[in-house]
C-alpha positions as CSV (number, residue, x, y, z in Angstrom):
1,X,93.9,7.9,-78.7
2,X,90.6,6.7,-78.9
3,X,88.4,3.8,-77.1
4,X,85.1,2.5,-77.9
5,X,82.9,0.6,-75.2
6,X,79.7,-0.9,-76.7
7,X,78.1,0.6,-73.7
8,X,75.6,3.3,-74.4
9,X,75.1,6.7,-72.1
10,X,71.8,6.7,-73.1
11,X,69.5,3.0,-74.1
12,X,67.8,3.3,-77.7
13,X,65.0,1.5,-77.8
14,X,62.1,1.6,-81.1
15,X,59.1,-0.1,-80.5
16,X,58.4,-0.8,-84.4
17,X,60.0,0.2,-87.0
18,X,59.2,2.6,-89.2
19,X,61.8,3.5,-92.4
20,X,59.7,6.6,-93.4
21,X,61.1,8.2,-90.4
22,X,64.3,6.6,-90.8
23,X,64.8,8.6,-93.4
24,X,63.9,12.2,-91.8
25,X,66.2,10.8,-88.8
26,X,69.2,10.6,-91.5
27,X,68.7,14.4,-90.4
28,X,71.0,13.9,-87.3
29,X,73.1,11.4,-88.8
30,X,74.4,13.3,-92.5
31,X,72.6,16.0,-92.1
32,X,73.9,20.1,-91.1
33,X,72.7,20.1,-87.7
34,X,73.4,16.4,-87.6
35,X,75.7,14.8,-84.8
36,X,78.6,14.4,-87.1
37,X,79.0,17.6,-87.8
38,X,78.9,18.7,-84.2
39,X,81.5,16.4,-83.2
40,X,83.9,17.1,-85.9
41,X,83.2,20.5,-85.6
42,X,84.1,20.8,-81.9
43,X,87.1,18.5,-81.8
44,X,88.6,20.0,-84.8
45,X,87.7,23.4,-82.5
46,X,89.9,21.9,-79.3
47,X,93.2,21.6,-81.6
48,X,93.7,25.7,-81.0
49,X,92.2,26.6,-78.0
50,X,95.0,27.8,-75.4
51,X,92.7,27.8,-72.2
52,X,93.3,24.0,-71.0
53,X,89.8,24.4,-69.1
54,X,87.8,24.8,-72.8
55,X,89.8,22.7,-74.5
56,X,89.3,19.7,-72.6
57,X,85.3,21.0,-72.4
58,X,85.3,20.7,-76.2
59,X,86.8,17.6,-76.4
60,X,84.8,16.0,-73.4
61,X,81.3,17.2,-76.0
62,X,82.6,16.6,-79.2
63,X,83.1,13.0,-77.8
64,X,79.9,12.8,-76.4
65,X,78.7,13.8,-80.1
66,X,80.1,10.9,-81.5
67,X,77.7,9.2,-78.8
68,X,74.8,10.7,-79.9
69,X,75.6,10.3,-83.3
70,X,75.7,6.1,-82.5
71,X,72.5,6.6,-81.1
72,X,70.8,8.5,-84.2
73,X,72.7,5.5,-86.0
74,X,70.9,2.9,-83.8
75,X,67.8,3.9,-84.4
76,X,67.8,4.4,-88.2
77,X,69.4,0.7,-88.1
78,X,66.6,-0.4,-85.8
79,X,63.5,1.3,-87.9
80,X,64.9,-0.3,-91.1
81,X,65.6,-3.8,-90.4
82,X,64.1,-6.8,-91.8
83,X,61.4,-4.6,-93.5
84,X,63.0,-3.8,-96.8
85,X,59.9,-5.3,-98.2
86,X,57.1,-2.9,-97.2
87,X,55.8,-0.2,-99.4
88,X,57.1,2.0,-96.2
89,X,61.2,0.8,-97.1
90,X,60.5,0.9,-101.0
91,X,59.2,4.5,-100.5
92,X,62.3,5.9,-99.0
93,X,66.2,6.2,-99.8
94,X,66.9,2.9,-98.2
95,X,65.4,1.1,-101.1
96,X,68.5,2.3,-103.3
97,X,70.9,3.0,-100.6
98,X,70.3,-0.4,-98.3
99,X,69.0,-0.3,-94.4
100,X,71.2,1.4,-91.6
101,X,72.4,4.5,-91.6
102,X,74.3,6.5,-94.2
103,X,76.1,9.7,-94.5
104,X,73.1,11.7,-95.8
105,X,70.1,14.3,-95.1
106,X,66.9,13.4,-94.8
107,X,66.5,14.5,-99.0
108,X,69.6,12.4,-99.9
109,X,72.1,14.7,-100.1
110,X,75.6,14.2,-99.2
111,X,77.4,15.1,-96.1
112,X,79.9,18.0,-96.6
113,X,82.3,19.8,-94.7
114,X,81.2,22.5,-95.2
115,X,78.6,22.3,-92.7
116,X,81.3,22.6,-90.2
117,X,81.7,26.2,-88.8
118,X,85.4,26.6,-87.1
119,X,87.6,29.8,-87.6
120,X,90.8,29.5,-85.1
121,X,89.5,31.9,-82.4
122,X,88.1,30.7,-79.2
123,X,85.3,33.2,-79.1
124,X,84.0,32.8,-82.5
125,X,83.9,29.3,-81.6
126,X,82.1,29.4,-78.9
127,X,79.5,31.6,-80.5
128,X,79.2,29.4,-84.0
129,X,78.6,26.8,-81.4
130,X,76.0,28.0,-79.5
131,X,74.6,28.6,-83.3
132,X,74.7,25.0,-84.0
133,X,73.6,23.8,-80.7
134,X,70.4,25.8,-81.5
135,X,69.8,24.1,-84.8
136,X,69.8,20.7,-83.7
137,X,67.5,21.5,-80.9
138,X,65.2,22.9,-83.7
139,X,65.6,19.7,-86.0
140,X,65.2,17.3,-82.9
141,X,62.1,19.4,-81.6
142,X,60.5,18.6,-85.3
143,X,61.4,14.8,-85.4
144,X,60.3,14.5,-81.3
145,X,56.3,15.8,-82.9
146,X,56.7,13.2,-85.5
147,X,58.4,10.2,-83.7
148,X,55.9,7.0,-84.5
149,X,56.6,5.7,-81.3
150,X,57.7,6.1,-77.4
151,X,61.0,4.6,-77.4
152,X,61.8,7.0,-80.4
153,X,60.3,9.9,-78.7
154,X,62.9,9.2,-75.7
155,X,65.5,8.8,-77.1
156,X,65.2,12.2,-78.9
157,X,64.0,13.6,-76.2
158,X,67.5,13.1,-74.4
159,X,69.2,14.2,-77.4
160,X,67.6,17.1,-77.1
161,X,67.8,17.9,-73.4
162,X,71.8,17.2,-74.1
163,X,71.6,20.1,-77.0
164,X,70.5,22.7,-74.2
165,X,72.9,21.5,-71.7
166,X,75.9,21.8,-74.2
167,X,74.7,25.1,-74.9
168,X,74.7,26.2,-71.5
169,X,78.5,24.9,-71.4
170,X,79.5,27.2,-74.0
171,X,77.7,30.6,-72.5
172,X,79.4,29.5,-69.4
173,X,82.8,29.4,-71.2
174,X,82.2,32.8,-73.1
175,X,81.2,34.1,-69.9
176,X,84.6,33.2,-68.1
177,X,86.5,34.7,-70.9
178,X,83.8,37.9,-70.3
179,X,82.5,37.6,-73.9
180,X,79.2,36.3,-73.3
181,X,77.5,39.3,-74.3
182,X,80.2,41.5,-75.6
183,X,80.1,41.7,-79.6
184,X,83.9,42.4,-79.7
185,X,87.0,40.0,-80.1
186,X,90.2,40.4,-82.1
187,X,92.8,43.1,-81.8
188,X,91.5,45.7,-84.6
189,X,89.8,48.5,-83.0
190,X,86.3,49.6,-84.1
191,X,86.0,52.6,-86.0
192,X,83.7,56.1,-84.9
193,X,80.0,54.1,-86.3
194,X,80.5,50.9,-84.3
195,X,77.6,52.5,-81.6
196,X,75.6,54.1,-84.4
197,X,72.1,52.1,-85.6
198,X,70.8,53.2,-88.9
199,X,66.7,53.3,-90.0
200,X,67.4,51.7,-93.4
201,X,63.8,49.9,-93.2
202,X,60.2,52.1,-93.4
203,X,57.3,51.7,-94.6
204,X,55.5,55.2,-93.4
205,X,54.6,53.4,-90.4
206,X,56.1,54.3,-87.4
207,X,59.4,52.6,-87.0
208,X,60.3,50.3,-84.0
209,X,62.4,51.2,-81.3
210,X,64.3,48.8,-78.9
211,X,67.4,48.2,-76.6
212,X,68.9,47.0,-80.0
213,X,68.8,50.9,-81.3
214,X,68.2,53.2,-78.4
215,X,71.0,55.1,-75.8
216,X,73.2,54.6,-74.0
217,X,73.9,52.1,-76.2
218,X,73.3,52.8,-80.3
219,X,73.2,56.5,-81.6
220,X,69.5,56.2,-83.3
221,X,70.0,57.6,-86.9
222,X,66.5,58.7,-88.2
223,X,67.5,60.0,-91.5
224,X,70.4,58.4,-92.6
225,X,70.5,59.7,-95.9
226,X,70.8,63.6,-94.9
227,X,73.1,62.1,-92.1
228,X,75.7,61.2,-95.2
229,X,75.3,64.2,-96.9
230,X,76.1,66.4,-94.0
């Protein structure tokens, strides 16, 4: 069951509109690291998960998605009304496709499910998550250096802030089911390589060496060609 108050979290508020960036804020609306697919993607998540605690986590943000995603909606409304007359509206896709938001990217392409990234286990979840989390912070970060005005600039600015705090939610998860930093999930046993790192990459220079490929850890494999023909 699901209710609707007209009652924002968070006020919108755009000084003047401007459709030109109404159109890279479609972004967050139809776009992959856009607010829809978050919150379809972490409901749709909640429908498997066992542990009561993380399922009602995922549900509590996947709602709060659909939140964000009125907000992004707002503002696209509010930067492209009453100016379908400017050079600025003509310009964009709300010429053809009319003012307000629309299921689309910033380029005019179609939203798709496939930008949704569940697979039915609770710890590949959380990491594909994490993941997405990261990519809207990215696409906000970009939009936030071009916003035309303050009230704009806020409001992503909160949309962002809410991307890091989400993603602090799910390392906390991981981290109660001990998988925060452990690569392994599943019930099929790694075979004899899984601590072996192979040099596959050199360029006569000398090659780089890191936690990611050094003991006690990885077994560093120099040569890994003589190493398969021994």
């Amino acid at each position: 069951m699901f209710f609707h108050k007209k009652e924002a979290l968070h006020t919108v508020k755009v000084d003047e509109a401007n459709p030109r960036f109404a159109q890279l804020l479609l972004e967050q609306f139809g776009g992959a690291t856009g607010e829809l697919s978050a919150a379809l993607q972490y409901w749709v998540q909640s429908f498997h998960i066992e542990d009561a605690g993380i399922r009602d986590m995922l549900q509590d943000i996947a709602i709060e998605e659909f939140g964000h995603l009125e907000m992004v909606g707002k503002m696209i409304e509010a930067h492209t009304k009453n100016v379908d007359q400017t050079p600025a509206f003509q310009s964009s896709l709300f010429a053809v496709r009319g003012a307000g938001p629309h299921f689309l990217d910033s380029q005019g392409s179609a939203w798709t499910a496939t930008y949704l990234n569940e697979g039915g286990d609770v710890v590949r979840d959380l990491r594909a998550n994490i993941a997405a989390e990261a990519g809207a912070r990215q696409t906000y970060e970009a939009l936030i250096k071009l916003a035309p005005d303050e009230g704009t600039k806020k409001a992503l600015v909160h949309l962002l802030t809410r991307e890091i705090s989400h993603t602090k939610m799910f390392m906390e998860a991981l981290n109660s089911l001990g998988k925060l930093d452990d690569p392994f999930f599943g019930n099929v046993q790694p075979d004899e390589t899984v601590d072996l790192y192979y040099n596959l990459s050199t360029n006569g220079e000398t090659d780089q060496r890191g936690p990611w490929n050094s003991e006690p850890t990885f077994r560093y494999v120099a040569d890994p060609v003589a190493e398969h023909q021994s």
